[in-house]
PLY file of the C-alpha trace (Angstrom):
ply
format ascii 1.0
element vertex 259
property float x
property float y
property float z
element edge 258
property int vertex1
property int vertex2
end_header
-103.30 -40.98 -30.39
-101.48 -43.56 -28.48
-101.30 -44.21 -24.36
-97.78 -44.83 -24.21
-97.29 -46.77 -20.88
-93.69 -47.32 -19.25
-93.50 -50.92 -17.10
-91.51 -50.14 -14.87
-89.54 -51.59 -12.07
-86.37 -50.49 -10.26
-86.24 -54.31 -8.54
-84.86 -57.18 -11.28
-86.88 -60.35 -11.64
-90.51 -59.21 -10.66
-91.79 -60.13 -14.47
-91.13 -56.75 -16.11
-90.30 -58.09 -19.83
-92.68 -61.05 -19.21
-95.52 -58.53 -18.82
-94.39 -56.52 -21.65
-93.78 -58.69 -24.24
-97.43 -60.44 -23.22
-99.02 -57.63 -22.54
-98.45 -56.42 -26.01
-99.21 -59.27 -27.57
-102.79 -59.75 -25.98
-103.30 -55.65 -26.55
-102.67 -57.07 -30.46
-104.52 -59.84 -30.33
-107.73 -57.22 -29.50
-107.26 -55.53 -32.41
-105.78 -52.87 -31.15
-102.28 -51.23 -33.22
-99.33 -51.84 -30.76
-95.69 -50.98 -30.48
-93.58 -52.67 -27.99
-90.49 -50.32 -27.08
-87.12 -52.31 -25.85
-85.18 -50.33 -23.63
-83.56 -52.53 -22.07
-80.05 -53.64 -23.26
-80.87 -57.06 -22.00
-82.78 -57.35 -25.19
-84.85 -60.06 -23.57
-88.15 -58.51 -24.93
-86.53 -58.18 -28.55
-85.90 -62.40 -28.08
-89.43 -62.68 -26.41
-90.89 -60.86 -29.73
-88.90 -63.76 -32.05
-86.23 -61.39 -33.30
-82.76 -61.65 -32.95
-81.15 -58.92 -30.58
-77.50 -59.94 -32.10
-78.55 -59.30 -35.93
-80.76 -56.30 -35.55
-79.86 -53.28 -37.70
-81.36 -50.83 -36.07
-82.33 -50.60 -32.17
-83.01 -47.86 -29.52
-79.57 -46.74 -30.11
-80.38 -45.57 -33.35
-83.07 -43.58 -32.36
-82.09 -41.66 -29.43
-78.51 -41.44 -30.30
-78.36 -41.29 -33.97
-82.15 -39.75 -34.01
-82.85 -41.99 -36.71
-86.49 -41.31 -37.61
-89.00 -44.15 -35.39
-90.61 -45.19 -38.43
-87.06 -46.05 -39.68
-86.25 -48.13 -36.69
-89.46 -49.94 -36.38
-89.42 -53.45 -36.95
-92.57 -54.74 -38.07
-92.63 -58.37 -38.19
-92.87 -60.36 -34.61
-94.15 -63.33 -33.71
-96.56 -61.25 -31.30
-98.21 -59.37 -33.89
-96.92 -55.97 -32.55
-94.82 -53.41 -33.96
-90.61 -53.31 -32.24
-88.05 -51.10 -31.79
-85.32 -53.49 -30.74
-83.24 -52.89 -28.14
-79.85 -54.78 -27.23
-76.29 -54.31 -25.49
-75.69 -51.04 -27.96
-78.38 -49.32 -25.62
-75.42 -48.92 -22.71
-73.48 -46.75 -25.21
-76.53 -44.96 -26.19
-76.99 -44.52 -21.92
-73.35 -42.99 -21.88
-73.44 -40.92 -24.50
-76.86 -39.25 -23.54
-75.22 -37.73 -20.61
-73.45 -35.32 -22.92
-77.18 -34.34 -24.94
-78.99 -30.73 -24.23
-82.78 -31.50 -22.94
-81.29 -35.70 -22.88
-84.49 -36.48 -20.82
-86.85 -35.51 -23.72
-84.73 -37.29 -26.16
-87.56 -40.68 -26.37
-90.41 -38.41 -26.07
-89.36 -36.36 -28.98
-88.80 -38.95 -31.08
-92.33 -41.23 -30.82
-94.57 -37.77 -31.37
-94.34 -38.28 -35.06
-95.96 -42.14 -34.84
-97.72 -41.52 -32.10
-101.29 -41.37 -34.19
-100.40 -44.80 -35.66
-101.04 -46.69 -32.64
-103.53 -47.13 -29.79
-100.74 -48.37 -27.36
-97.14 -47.93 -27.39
-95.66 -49.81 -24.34
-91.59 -49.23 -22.86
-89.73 -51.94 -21.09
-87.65 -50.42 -19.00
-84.13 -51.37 -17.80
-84.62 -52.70 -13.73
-83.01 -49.74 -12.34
-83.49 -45.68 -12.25
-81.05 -44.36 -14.81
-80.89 -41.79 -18.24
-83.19 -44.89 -20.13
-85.66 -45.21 -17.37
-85.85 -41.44 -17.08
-86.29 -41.07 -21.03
-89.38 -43.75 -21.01
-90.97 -42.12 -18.20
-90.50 -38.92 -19.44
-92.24 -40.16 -23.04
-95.23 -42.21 -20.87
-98.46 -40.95 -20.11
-98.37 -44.01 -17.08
-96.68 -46.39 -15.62
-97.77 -49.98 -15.25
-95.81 -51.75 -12.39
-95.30 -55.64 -12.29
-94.01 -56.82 -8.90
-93.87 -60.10 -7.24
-95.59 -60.65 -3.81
-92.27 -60.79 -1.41
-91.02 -58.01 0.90
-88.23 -56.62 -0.75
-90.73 -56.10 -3.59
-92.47 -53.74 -1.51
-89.41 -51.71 -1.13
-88.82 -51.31 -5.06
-92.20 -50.47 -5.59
-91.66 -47.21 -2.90
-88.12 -45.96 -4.92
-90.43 -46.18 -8.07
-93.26 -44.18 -6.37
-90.47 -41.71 -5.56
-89.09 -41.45 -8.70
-92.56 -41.10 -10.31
-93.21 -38.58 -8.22
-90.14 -36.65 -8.84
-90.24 -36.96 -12.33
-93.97 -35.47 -12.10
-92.54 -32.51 -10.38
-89.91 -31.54 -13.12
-90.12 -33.31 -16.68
-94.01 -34.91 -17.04
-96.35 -33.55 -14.71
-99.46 -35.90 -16.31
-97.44 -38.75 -15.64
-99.58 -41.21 -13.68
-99.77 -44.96 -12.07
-101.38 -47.12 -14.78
-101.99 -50.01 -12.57
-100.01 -52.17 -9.99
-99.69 -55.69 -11.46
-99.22 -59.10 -8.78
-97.00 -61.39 -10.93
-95.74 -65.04 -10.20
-98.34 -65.01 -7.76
-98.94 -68.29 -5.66
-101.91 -68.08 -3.66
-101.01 -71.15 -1.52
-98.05 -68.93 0.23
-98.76 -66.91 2.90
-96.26 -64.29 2.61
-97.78 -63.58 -0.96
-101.44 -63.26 0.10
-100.32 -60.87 3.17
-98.17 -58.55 0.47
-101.21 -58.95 -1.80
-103.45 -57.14 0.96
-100.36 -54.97 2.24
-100.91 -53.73 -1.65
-104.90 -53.13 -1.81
-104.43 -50.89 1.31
-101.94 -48.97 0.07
-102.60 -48.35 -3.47
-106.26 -49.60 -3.71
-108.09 -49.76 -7.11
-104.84 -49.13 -9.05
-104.11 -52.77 -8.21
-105.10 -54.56 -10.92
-107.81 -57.36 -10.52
-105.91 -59.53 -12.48
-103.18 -61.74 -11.28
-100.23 -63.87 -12.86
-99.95 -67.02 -11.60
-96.40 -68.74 -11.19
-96.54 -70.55 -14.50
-94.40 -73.04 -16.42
-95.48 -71.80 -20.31
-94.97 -68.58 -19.41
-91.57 -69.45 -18.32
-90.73 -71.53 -21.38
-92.34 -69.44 -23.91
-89.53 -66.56 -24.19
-87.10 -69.63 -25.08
-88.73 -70.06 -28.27
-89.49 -67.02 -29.34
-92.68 -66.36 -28.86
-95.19 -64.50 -26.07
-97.32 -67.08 -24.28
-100.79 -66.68 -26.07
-99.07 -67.85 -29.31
-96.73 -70.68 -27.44
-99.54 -72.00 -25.52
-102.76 -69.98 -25.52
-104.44 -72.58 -23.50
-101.80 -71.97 -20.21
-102.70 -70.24 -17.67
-100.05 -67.39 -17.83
-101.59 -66.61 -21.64
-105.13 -66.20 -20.49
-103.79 -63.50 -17.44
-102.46 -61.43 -19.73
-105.11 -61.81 -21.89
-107.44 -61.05 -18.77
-105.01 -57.79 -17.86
-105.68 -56.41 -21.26
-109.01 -56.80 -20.88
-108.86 -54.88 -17.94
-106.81 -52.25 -19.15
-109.28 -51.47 -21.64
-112.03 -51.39 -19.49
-110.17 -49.30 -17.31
-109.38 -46.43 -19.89
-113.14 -46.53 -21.42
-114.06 -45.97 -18.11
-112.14 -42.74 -17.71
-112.99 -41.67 -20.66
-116.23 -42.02 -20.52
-116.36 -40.23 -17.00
0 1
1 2
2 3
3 4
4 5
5 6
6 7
7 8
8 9
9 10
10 11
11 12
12 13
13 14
14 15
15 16
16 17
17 18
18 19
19 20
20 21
21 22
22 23
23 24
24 25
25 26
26 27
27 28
28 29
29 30
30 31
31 32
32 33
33 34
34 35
35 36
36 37
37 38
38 39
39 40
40 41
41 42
42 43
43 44
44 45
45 46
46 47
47 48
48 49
49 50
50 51
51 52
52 53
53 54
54 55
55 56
56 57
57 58
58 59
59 60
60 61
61 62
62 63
63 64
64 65
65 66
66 67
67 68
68 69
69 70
70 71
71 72
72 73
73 74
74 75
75 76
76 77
77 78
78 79
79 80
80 81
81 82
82 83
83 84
84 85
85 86
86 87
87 88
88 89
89 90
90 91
91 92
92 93
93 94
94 95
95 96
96 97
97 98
98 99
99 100
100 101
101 102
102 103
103 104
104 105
105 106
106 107
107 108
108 109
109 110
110 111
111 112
112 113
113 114
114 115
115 116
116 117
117 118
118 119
119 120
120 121
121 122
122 123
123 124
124 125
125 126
126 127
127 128
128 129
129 130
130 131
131 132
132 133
133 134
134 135
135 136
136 137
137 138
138 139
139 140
140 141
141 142
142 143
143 144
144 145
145 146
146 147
147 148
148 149
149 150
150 151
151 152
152 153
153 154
154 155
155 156
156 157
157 158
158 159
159 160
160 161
161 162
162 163
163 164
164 165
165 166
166 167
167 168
168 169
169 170
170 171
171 172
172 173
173 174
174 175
175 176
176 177
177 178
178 179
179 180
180 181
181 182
182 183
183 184
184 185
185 186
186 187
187 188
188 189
189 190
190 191
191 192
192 193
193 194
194 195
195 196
196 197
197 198
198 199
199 200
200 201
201 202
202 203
203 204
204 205
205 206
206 207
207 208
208 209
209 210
210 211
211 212
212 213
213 214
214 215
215 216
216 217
217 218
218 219
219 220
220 221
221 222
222 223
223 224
224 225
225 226
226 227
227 228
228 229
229 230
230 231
231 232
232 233
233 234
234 235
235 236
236 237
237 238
238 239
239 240
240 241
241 242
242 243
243 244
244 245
245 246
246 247
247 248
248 249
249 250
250 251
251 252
252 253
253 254
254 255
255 256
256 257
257 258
């Protein structure tokens, strides 16, 4: 059955759709079955996975509004390797009209239980704030995996999420848990970065993730194009992080289980 991990962010441009689109890819790349979920009405991980957000026939919309089946939503060819459900500006209608739905929080979770045993990972990039979407992925995840650049006002999104997590525990998923803490556009030759990097280790200790993304040009360019870094330029830096986190993510989760 698959993990299904949220990445998750309530502060904009800390690398959330970066690390999900790459994340997924490199998780593929292992062998491993993926699905990349696209929650956000951005679409940018849709356009990161080489498929076009304006031309897709079916999206998230479909399937928590419409409760089209997953497997009929599912988009199976992207450049990444992974499995889609697309998501694009239709996803702020399908926002609205959840409001109105009995039990709206479950809606996500209800739907991936029937494909849930044809994947190992199934991985939901959220929208950058707390809202009915985020609530819906978090409410389907088994974990969260949180990206965030080293800067003070980082810090401060990373304690709403904890919040939220933790509120969320309390009424709708009490397993929910922190998957890992993920440094991103990380320059080690900035001070302010290396003391938020420590700041981090103290407070959430070996859920920081070994594994850091560097500030990086090809991962930057790569979404342009189409295409998750490995497969733009697998020999950049940014490609073999992610490569590295999925490595550790693996490790991590053998580890437990074998505990």
């Amino acid at each position: 059955m698959a993990r299904v991990i949220s990445i998750a962010n309530q502060k904009g441009g800390v690398g959330k759709t970066t690390t999900a689109v790459n994340v997924a890819a490199s998780m593929a790349a292992t062998k491993r079955k993926v699905l990349l979920i696209d929650l956000d009405p951005q679409g940018n991980a849709t356009m990161g996975s080489g498929v076009d957000k304006y031309n897709v026939e079916n999206t998230c919309y479909e399937l928590l509004i419409e409760q089209k089946p997953a497997s009929e939503v599912i988009i199976t060819q992207t450049t990444g390797k992974y499995h889609l459900i697309a998501g694009n500006s239709d996803i702020t209608a399908a926002e609205i009209k959840l409001m109105e739905v009995f039990a709206r929080e479950l809606r996500l979770r209800n739907a991936l239980a029937p494909i849930k045993d044809d994947y190992d990972y199934i991985f939901i990039d959220c929208p950058p704030s707390l809202n009915q979407l985020t609530v819906n992925a978090l409410a389907a995840s088994d974990s969260v995996l949180v990206p965030m650049q080293c800067e003070y006002y980082a810090l401060e999104g990373v304690t709403a999420l904890m919040d939220t997590i933790e509120k969320l525990a309390s009424v709708v998923n009490p397993d929910l848990k922190i998957e890992g803490v993920l440094r991103t556009m990380y320059d080690p030759r900035n001070r302010l970065a290396n003391d938020v990097s420590e700041q981090l280790k103290r407070y959430f200790g070996d859920q920081v993730y070994r594994t850091v993304i560097p500030r990086n040009v090809r991962l930057a360019e790569a979404p342009s194009f189409g295409e998750p870094a490995m497969y733009y330029d697998k020999s950049s830096n940014g490609a073999k992080a992610y490569l590295a986190l999925a490595g550790e993510i693996l490790r991590r989760r053998k580890k437990l289980e074998d505990a």
